[in-house]
ZAMARGU-4260 file (C-alpha; in steps of 0.2 Angstrom, whole numbers, plus 5000, padded with zeros to 4 digits):
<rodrens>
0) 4953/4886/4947 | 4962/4895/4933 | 4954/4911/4927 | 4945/4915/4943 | 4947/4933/4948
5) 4949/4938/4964 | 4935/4946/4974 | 4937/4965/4978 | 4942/4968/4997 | 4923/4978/4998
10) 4914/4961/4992 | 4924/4953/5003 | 4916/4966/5018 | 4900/4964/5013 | 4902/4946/5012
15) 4908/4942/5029 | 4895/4954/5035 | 4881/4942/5029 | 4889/4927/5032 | 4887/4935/5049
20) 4871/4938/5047 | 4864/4921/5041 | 4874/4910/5053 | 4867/4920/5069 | 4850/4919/5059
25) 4837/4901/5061 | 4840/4897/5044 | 4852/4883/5036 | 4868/4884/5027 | 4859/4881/5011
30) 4847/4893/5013 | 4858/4906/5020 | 4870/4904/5007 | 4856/4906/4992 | 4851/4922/5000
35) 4865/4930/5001 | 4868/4924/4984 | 4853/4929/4975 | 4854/4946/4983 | 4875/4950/4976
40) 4868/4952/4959 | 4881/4944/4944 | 4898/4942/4948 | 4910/4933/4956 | 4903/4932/4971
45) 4887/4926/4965 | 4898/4914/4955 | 4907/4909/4972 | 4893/4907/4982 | 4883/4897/4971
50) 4895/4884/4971 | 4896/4885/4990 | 4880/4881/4988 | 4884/4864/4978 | 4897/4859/4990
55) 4887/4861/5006 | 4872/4852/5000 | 4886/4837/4995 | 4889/4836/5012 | 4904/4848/5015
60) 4906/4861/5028 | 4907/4879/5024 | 4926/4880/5029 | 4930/4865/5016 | 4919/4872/5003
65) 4928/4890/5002 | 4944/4883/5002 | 4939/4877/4986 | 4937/4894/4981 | 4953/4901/4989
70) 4958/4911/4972 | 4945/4920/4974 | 4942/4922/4991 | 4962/4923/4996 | 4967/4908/5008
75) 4965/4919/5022 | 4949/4922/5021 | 4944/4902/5018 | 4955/4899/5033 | 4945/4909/5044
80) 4928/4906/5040 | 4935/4886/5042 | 4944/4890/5058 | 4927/4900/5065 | 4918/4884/5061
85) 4929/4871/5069 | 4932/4883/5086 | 4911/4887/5086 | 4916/4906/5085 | 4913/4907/5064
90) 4902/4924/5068 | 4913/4932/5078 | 4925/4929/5067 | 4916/4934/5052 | 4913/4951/5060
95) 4931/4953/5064 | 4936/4947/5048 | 4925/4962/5041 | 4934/4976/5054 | 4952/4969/5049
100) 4947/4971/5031 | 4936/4990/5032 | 4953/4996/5045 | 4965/4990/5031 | 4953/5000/5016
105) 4953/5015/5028 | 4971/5016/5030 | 4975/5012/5011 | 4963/5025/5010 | 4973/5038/5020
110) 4989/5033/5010 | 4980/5038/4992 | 4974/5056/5000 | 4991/5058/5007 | 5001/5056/4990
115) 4989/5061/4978 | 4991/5081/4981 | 5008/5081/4982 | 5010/5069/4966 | 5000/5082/4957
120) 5009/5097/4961 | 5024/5089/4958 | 5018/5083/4942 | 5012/5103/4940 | 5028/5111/4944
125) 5037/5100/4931 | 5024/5107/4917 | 5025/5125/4923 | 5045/5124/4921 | 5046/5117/4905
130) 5035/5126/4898 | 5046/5141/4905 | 5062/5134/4899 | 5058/5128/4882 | 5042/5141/4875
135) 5044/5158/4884 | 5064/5159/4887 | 5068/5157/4869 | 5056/5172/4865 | 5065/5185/4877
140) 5080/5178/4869 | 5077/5183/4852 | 5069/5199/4860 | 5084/5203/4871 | 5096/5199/4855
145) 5086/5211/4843 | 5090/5225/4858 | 5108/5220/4857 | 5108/5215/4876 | 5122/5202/4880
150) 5114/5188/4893 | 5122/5185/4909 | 5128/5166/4912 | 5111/5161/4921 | 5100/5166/4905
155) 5112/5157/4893 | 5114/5141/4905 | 5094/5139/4904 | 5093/5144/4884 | 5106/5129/4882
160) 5093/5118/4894 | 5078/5122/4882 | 5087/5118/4867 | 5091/5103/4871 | 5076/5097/4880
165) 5068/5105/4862 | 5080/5096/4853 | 5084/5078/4860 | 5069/5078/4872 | 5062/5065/4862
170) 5077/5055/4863 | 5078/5057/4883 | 5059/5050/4884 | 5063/5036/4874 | 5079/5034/4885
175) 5067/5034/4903 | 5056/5023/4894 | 5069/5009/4893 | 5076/5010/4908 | 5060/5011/4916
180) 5052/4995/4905 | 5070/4985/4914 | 5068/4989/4931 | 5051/4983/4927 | 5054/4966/4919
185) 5071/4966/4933 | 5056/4969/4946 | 5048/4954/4942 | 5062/4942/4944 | 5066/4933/4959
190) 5080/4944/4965 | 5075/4959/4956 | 5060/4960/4967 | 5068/4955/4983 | 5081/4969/4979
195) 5068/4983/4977 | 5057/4977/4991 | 5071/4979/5002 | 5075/4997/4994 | 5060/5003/4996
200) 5060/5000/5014 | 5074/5011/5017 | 5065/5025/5006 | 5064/5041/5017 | 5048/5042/5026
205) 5039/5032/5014 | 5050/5016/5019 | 5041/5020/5037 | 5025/5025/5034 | 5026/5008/5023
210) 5033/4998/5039 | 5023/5004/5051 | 5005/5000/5039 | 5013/4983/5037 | 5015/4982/5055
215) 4999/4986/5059 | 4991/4973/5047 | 5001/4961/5054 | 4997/4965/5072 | 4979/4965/5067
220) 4978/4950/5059 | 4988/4936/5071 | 4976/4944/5085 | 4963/4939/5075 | 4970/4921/5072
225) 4976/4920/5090 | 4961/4926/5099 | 4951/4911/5087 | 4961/4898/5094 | 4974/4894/5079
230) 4992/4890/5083 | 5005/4904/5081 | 5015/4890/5067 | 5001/4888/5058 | 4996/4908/5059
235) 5014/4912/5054 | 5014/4900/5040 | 4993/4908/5034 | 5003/4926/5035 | 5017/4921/5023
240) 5005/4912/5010 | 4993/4929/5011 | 5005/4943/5012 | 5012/4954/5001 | 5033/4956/4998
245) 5046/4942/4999 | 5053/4952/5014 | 5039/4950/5023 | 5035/4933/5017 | 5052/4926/5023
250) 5051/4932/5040 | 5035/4923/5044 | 5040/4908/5039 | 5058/4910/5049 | 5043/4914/5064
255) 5035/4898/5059 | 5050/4887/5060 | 5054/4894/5077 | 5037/4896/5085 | 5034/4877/5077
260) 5051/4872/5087 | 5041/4878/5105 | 5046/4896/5105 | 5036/4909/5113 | 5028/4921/5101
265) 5033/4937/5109 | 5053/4931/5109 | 5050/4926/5090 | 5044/4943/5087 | 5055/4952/5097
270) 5071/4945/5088 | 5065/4951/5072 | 5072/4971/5068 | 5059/4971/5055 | 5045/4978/5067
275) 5045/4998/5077 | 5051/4997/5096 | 5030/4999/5100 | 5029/4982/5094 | 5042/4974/5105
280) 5037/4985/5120 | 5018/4980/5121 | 5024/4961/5117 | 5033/4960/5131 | 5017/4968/5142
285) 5010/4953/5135 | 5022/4940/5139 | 5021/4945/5158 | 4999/4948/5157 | 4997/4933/5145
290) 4986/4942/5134 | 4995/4942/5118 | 4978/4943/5107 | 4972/4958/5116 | 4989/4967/5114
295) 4993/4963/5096 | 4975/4971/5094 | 4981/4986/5105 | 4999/4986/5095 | 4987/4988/5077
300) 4978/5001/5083 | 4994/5012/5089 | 5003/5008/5074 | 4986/5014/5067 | 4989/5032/5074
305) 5005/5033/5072 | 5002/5029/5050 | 4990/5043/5053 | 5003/5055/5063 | 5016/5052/5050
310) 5003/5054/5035 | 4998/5071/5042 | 5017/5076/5046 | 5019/5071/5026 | 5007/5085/5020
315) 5010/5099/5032 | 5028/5096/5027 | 5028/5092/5005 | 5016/5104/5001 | 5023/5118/5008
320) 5042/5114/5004 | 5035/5110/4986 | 5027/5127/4983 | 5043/5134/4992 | 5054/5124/4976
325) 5044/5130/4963 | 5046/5148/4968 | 5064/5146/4968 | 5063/5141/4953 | 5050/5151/4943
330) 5060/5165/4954 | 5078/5161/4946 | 5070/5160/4927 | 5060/5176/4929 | 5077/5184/4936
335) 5088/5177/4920 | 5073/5189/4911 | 5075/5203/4921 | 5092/5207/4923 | 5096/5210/4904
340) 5081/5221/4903 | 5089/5230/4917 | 5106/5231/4910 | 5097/5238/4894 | 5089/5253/4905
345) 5102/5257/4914 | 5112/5259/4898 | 5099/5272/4890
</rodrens>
């Protein structure tokens, strides 16, 4: 298994997507599978299927043979096409494996648009104000000193701020670069990355926004184990192996443990302070209904909404308050200008 890479979350689409295909289709495993992997071209799914190929025509089923390639697949994918195969459901599955996968693009999707613009002007206004500070101020400066004009406090504080930046800037990059190079290395450790997961959750907005996409994933997900007939321990458990954050990790296998000692799901859930109110709310619609499936599914799709709410509440609010900065700023430098030109006047 070493040096597989693993397959793209849009192959992964596409894959389900034929599998889909070729299992509702009056053709063989075999021949389905060659198919669909002469049509994906080179690459790794071409790499995986062929061997799919090899296993099934040994004798094993589809489900065994892609747990063989689970480094590449993810063992949450193998899992499913195994589990769809043992219940009779493999192309419904397949196609809901496909939906869970193209929502979870389309909301990584969001996130990206969201941040991108603000990142830029941020990154923008940083540039327009050094410039300010280190290349045009010192020019006034030796302007305003040839005029014999004495600088108010304000003009001098951001002369000082130039020349330093022009001075020691170099030395302050190299400073950032450290620090940022050992919360790297700390951010791999065991507790270094625990700690910073935990942080980031408690991040302003972004530690919500970040909840409530997990949340959604989650919700998405176990309804579609559920609804394809695997147990809520052994769903708890696939979730911990598949994903992200030790966080996250850690609270599905406490779930495991309890829902593996006979506890209801909903109670499991409902104890944990991890997930929004909604969650618990709609769980416990589904502990008197008995439709949890169908209400983890309806939980994903609010907390869907609600990622996309807070996303749009995100831009209508940066942007504006960034532009709104930035003015006060290039305001306060143009002003440490100005007012020595105006004392200069005022003394003709």
């Amino acid at each position: 298994m070493a040096g597989k890479m693993s397959i793209p979350m849009e192959e992964r689409v596409l894959l389900a997507r034929q599998l889909a295909l070729v299992v509702d289709a009056d053709l063989s495993l075999v021949e389905g599978l060659e198919l669909v992997r002469e049509g994906a071209g080179p690459g790794q799914v071409e790499k995986l299927l062929g061997e799919a190929v090899r296993d099934v025509g040994e004798g094993l089923s589809l489900g065994e043979a892609f747990k063989r390639q689970e480094e590449r697949l993810t063992p949450f994918f193998a899992n499913m096409v195994d589990l769809g195969e043992k219940t009779g459901n493999l192309t419904s599955l397949l196609d809901r494996l496909a939906q869970v996968y193209e929502t979870e693009m389309e909301t990584a999707r969001k996130v990206r648009a969201a941040l991108t613009y603000p990142l830029l002007l941020t990154l923008m206004m940083g540039l327009v104000v050094l410039l300010l500070v280190v290349k045009i101020l010192p020019v006034f400066e030796e302007i305003l000193r040839s005029l014999g004009a004495e600088m108010p406090a304000l003009t001098r504080g951001l002369l000082r701020t130039g020349l330093f930046l022009q001075n020691r800037g170099g030395v302050l990059a190299m400073l950032l670069l450290v620090v940022l190079g050992v919360l790297y290395l700390w951010g791999r450790t065991e507790s270094g990355s625990l700690a910073l997961e935990r942080w980031s959750y408690g991040i302003p907005f972004y530690g919500k926004v970040r909840r409530t996409v997990l949340t959604a994933t989650f919700a998405r997900t176990m309804s579609l184990l559920m609804s394809g007939g695997t147990a809520p321990a052994t769903a708890f458990r696939m979730m911990a192996a598949v994903f992200p954050g030790k966080v996250f990790s850690g609270l599905m296998e406490q779930a495991a443990a309890r829902a593996g000692d006979g506890e209801p799901v909903e109670k499991v859930l409902g104890d944990m302070a991890f997930f929004p109110a909604i969650l618990n709310r709609l769980l416990g619609t589904a502990h008197a209904t008995g439709h949890l499936d169908r209400m983890l599914d309806k939980a994903a799709r609010e907390m869907d909404k609600q990622t996309d709410a807070d996303l749009d509440r995100l831009v209508n609010v940066l942007e504006p308050s960034l532009i709104l900065v930035l003015a006060i700023i290039v305001g306060l430098i143009l002003l440490s200008v100005v007012l020595p030109v105006v004392r200069i006047m005022n003394a003709i």
